[in-house]
C-alpha positions as CSV (number, residue, x, y, z in Angstrom):
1,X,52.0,3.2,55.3
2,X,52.2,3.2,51.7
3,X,52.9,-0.1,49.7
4,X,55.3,-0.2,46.4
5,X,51.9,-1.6,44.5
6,X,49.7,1.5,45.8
7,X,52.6,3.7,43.9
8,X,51.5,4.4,40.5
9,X,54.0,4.3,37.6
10,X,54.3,7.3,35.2
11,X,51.5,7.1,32.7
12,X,49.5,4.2,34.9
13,X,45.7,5.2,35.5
14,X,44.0,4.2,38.4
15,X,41.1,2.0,38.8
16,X,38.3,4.6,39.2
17,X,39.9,6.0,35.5
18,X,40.3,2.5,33.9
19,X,36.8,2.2,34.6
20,X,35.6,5.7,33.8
21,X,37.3,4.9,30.4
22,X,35.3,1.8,29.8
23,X,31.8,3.7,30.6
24,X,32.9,6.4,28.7
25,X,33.6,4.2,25.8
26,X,30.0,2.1,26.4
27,X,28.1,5.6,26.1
28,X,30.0,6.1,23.0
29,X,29.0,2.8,21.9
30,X,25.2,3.2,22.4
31,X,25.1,7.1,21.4
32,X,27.0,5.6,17.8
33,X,23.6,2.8,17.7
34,X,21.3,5.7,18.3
35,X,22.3,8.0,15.4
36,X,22.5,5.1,12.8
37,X,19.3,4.1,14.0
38,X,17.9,7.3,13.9
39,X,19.9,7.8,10.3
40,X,18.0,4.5,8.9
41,X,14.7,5.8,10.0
42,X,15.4,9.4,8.2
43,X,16.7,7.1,5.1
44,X,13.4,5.6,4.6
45,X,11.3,9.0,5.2
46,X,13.2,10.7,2.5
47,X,12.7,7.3,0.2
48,X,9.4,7.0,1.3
49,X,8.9,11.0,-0.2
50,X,10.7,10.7,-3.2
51,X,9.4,7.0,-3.8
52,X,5.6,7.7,-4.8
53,X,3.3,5.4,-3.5
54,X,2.4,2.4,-6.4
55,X,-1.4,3.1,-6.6
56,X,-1.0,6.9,-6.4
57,X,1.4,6.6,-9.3
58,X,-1.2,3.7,-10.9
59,X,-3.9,6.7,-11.1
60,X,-2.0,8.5,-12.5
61,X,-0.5,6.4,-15.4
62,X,-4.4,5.9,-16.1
63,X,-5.2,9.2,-15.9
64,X,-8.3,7.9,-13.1
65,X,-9.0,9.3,-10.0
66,X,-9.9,7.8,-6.6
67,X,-13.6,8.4,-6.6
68,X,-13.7,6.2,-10.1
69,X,-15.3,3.0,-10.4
70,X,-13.2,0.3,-11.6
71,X,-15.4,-0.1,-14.9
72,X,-14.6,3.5,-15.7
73,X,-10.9,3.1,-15.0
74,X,-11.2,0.0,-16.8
75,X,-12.6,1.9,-19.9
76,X,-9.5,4.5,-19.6
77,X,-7.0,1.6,-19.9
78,X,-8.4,-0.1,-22.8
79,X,-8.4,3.8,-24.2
80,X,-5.0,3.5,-23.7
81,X,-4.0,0.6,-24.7
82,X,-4.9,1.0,-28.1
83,X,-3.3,4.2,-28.1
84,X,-0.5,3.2,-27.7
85,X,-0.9,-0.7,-29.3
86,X,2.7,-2.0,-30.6
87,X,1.4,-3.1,-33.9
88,X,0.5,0.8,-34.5
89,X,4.2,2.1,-34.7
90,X,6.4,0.6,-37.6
91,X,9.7,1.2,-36.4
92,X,11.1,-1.3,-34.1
93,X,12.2,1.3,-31.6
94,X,8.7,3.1,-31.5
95,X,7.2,-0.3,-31.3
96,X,9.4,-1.3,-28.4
97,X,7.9,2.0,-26.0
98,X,4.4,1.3,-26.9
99,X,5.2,-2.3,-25.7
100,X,6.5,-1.0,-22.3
101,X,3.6,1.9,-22.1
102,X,1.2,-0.8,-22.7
103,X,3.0,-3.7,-19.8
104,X,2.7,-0.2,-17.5
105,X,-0.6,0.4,-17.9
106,X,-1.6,-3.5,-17.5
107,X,0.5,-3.2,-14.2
108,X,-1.0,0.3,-13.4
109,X,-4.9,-1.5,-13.7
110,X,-3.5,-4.3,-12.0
111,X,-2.7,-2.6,-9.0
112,X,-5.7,-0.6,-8.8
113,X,-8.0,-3.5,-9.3
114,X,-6.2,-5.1,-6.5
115,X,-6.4,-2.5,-4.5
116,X,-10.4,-2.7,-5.1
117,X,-10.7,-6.5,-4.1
118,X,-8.5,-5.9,-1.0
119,X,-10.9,-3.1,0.0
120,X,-14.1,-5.4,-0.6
121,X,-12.5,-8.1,1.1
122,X,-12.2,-5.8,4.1
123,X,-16.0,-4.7,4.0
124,X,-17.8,-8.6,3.5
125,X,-15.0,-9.4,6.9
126,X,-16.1,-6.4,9.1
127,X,-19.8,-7.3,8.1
């Protein structure tokens, strides 16, 4: 015997499809979370590539390599700061860029002789 409520309407979906709906629409859900996760973690590889390292870019800006002690890179920076010593350029533009070459190298010693401390630090703990 068939009930007027077991009748479906024109355009009504049954149970079993209301609910396949709602699964299918949860697995959308989650497979959407999954590729902007996985589109964050490919953001920050490419950044990561094309945003050099700070103390790899440091050695460079001093011209130093790894192996150096920081007295020797030391010696390069001063080289360079008077190099390139604001009171050396007369125009006011000229002296401006030797200002900032000389704050980036300060920054670029900076860094390195941080990175020197943090690495002696690390030895007199594991002593």
């Amino acid at each position: 015997m068939i009930l007027d409520s077991d009748i479906l309407k024109e355009g009504e979906k049954t149970d079993e499809e209301k609910f396949q709906e709602i699964e299918d629409e949860i697995a959308l859900q989650k497979f959407k979370e999954e590729m902007r996760v996985k589109a964050e973690k490919f953001k920050e590889g490419v950044k990561s590539i094309l945003r050099p390292d700070p103390l790899t870019q440091s050695y460079k800006i001093l011209g130093a390599t790894k192996g150096e002690s920081l007295e020797s890179i030391k010696k390069k920076m001063i080289d360079l700061l008077l190099i390139h010593h604001p009171d050396k350029f007369n125009e006011p533009g000229a002296q401006i860029r030797a200002n900032q070459k000389s704050q980036l190298i300060t920054e670029a010693y900076t860094t390195i002789k941080k990175d020197f401390e943090e690495r002696e630090n690390k030895k007199e703990k594991t002593k």
